[in-house]
N, C-alpha and C positions, 0 to 999 in steps of 0.2 A: 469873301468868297467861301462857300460851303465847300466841306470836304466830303468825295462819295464814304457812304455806311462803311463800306468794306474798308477803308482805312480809319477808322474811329472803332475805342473800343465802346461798352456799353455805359458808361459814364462820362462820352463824349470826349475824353484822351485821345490825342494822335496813337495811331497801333505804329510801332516799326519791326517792319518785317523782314525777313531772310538775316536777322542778325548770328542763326544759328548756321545757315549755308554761310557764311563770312568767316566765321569761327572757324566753321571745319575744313574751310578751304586754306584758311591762315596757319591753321594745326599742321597740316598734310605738305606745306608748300613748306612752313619753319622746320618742320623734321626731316624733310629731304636736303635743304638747305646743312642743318646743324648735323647730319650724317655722314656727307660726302667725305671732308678730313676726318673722321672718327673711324669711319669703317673700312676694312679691305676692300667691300664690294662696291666697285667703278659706279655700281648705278642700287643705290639701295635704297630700292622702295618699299623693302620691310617696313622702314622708321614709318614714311609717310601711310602706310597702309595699317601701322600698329595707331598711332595719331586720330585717323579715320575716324576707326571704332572705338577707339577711345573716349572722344570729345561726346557729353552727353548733355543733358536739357540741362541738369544742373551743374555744379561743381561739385555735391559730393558725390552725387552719381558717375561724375566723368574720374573723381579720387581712385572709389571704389571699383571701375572698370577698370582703368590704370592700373594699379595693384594687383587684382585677378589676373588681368592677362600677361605679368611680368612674370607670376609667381608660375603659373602653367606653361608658359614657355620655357621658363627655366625646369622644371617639372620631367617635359617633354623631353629637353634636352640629355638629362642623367641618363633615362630611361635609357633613348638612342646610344648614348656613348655609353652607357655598360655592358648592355646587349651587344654592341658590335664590339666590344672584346673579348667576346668568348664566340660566339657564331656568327656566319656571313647573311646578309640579308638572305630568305627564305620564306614561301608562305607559310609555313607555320612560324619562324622567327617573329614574322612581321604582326601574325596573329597573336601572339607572346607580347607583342611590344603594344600593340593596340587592348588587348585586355588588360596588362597590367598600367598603361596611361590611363584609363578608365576608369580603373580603382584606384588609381592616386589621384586622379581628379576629383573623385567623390570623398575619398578622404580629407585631401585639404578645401570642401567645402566651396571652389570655384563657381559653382552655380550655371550661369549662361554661358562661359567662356573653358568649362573641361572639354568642348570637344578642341582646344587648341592646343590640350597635353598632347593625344594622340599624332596630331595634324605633326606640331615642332618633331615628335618623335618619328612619324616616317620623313620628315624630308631629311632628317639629319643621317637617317638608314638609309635614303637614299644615295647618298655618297661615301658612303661606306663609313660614317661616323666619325668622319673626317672634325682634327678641331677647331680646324682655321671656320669650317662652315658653322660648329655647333657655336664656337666663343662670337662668331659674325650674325647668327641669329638672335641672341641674345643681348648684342651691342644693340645693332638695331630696334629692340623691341623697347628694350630700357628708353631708347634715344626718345623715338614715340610715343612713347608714353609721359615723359618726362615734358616734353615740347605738348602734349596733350593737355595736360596739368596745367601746367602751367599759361597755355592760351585761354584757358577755361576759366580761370581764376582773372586773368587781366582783361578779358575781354565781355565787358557784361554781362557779369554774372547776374541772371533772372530772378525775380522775385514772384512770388506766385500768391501774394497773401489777398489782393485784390480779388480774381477769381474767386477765390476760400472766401473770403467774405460776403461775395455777391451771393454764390451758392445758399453760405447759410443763412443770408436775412431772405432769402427766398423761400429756404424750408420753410421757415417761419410765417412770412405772408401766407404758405401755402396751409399750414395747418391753421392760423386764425382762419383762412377762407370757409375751408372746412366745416371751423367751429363756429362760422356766421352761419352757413348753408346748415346744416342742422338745426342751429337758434332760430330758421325763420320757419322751418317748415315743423318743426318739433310744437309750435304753435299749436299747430291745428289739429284737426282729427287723424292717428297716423295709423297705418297697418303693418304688415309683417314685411310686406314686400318692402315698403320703404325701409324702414329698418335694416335690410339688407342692403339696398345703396347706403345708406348711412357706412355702415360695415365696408364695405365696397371701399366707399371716400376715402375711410382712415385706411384702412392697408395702402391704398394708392400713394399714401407717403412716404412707404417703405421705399418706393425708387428716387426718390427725391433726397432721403437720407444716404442710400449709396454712394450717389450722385455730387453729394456735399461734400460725404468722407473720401471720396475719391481725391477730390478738389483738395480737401485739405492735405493730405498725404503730399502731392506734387508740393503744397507750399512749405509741408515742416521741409521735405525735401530741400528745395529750394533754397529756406534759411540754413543750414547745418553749412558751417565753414563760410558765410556769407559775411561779409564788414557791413553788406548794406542791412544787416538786420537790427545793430545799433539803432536804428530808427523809430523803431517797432518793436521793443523787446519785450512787449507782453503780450503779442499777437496771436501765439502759437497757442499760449496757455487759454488764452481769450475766446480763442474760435474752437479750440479743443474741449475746453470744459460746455461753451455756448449748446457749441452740437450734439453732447451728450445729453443738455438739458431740455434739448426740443427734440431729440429721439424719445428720452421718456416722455416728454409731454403727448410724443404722437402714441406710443403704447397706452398710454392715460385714455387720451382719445377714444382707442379702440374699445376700451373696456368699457367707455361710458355707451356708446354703440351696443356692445355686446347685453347690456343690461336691460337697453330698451328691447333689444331685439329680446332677449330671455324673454320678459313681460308681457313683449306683443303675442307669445308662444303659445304663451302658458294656459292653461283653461280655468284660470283663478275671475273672480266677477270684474276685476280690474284689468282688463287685457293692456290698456290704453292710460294715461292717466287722464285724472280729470282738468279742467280749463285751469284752475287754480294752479295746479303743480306747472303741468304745460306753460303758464304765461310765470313762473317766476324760475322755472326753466329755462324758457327762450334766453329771458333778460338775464340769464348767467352764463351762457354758452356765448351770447353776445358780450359782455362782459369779459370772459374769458378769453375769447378770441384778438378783443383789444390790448390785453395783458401780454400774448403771446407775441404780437409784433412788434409791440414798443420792447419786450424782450430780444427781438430780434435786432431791431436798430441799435438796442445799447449795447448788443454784444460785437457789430460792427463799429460802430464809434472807438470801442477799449482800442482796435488795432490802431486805430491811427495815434493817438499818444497816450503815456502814464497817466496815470491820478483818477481821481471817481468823475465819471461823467453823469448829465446829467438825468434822472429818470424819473422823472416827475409826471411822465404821462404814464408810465408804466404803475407809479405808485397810486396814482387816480384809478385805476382801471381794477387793481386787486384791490382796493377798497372796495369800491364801490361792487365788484364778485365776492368777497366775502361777506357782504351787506346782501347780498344775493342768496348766498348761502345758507345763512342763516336763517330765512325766510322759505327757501326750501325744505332744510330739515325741519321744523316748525310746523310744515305741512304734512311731511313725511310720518311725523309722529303723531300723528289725531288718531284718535283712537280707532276710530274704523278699520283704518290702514294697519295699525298695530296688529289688531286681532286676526288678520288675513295671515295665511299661509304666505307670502309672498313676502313678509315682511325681510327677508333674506335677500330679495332683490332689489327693496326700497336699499339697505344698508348697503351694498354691493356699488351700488350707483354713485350714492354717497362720497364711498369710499374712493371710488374713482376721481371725481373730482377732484376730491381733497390731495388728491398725490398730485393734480394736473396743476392745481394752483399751487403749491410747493416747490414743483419744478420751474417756477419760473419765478421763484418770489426775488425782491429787489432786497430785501436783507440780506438772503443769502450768498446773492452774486454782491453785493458791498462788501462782505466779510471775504469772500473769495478772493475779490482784487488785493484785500490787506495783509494777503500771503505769499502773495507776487512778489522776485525781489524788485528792488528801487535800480533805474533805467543808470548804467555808467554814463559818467559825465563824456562831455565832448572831448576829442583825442587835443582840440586845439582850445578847449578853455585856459583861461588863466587861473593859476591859484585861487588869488585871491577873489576871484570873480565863484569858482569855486564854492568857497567858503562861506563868502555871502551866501550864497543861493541855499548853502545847508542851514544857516543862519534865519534865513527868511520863511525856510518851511515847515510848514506846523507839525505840532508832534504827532505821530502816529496812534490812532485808539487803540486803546489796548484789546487784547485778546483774553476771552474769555472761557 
């Protein structure tokens, strides 16, 4: 039996949902539970309302809220209880109590959760800075937070490195597309205006990159404090360095756009080039485009395990573009073209290239993975099982 779309993610995985309403409901129901003997108050649904907000997408995000909101409630609390032993609540006291929670909030750096300096500071003025109320707000908030933490961590902690991955072998198809759609039409006879779609295409990748580094953020997120990242331990560096290397490749892009576009401008006798350049143009931009997404696959494959993967289509594809290349510049340099004023935008273009195939060459990402550390062994292998395994693999190349 098929399952509907909406319960499938986009690699055809079962999706399970509401695991974070489960969590936060298990959070809220365990701190009101683990409060009741802890605290004076008959009914304290600080803990479970501290619990709440605490529990977040990730665990070290849910660490990191836990923390902030213990450190500001206690924050809060000083405030209240020094203030209320020198004067009685007042609006201007209260005004005193609310500016100086403010700036201790900004001082210790609490970020989303300083307005809850303020907040613990009036309610604890509102009982006149009582300490049964100030030591009962702070039991509760620690409980909450503590019971937060700790659900967060036992309770499916998420992994986001999927996502980051789909993202960036997508950038990836999306700038080889790109660099076909220009190789087919770059053919022919072009003008200024195209050039501008040209222009147009590559910046349009600029949201596609945001869109990836978004993606990845949630996933380093995600690993930080994770057990299940032992799985994946080169993932981060993988898709981090990946994405850097097809942002520049998209800035690469642009430039080569930009070049034509110069050319088509210019009022030199070459507006355009001619069919020669054009047709060993195409076949490099198509070329290169091949390059960029077998780039894109190899840098998804790193996540799923250690060691060199394979990239043999990728090593086909910059051959056979630097074989392109050269056949370009070759053209580039006839003499004709030489003697023209223009000859700054033939180099220009060039030069573009030459950064775009760089950024994605299969040498440099081999040497890259050879500075990754080596994946820790299993928490339940045996020694000796171990030692074989170091025994059986080969020596590392050296670095040069």
């Amino acid at each position: 039996m098929r399952l509907p779309s909406f319960l499938l993610t986009g690699d055809g995985r079962v999706r399970v949902r509401g695991v974070r309403t489960v969590k936060t409901t298990v959070a809220a129901v365990a701190a009101y539970v683990a409060a009741v003997p802890l605290s004076d108050n008959p009914r304290p649904v600080l803990a479970p309302l501290t619990a709440l907000l605490v529990v977040q997408v990730t665990l070290y995000d849910t660490l990191r809220t836990g923390l902030r909101r213990v450190v500001s409630v206690v924050a809060g609390v000083l405030v209240a209880v020094g203030l209320s032993t020198w004067v009685p609540l007042t609006w201007w006291s209260l005004g005193i109590a609310v500016a100086a929670s403010l700036v201790l909030g900004r001082l210790l750096r609490l970020g989303a959760e300083v307005a809850e300096v303020p907040i613990s500071a009036m309610l604890v003025l509102a009982v006149g800075g009582a300490e049964v109320a100030a030591e009962g707000r702070v039991v509760e908030t620690m409980i909450g937070a503590v019971v937060g933490v700790m659900v967060g961590a036992v309770v499916a902690p998420p992994l986001y490195v999927r996502p980051a991955t789909a993202a960036v072998e997508e950038l990836a198809r999306s700038t080889a597309e790109a660099l076909r759609t220009v190789s087919r039409e770059v053919r022919e006879e072009y003008d200024a205006e195209r050039t501008e779609r040209w222009l147009d295409l590559a910046r349009g990748l600029g949201a596609e990159i945001l869109h990836a580094d978004r993606e990845l953020g949630k996933a380093e997120a995600s690993m930080r404090l994770n057990v299940r990242t032992r799985r994946l331990p080169h993932a981060g560096a993988s898709l981090r360095s990946g994405l850097e290397a097809l942002e520049r490749a998209s800035v690469s892009l642009r430039g080569v756009a930009r070049s034509l576009a110069d050319l088509a401008r210019a009022g030199g006798p070459e507006t355009v080039y001619g069919e020669d350049v054009r047709s060993a143009l195409s076949d490099l931009l198509a070329d290169v485009g091949e390059a960029v997404e077998a780039y894109g696959e190899l840098v998804g494959s790193e996540t799923v395990a250690p060691g060199p993967r394979e990239d043999g289509r990728l090593r086909d594809a910059l051959s056979a573009a630097w074989e392109d290349r050269h056949r370009l510049a070759d053209l580039l340099r006839r003499e004709e073209r030489m003697r023209e004023d223009q000859w700054s935008m033939h180099g220009a273009l060039a030069s573009h290239i030459d950064r775009l195939l760089r950024d994605v060459d299969s040498d440099a990402r081999a040497e890259l993975r050879q500075s990754w550390p080596e994946a820790p062994p299993a928490p339940l292998a045996r020694p000796v099982q171990a030692a074989r395994t170091r025994l059986r693999r080969p020596p590392s190349r050296p670095r040069h």
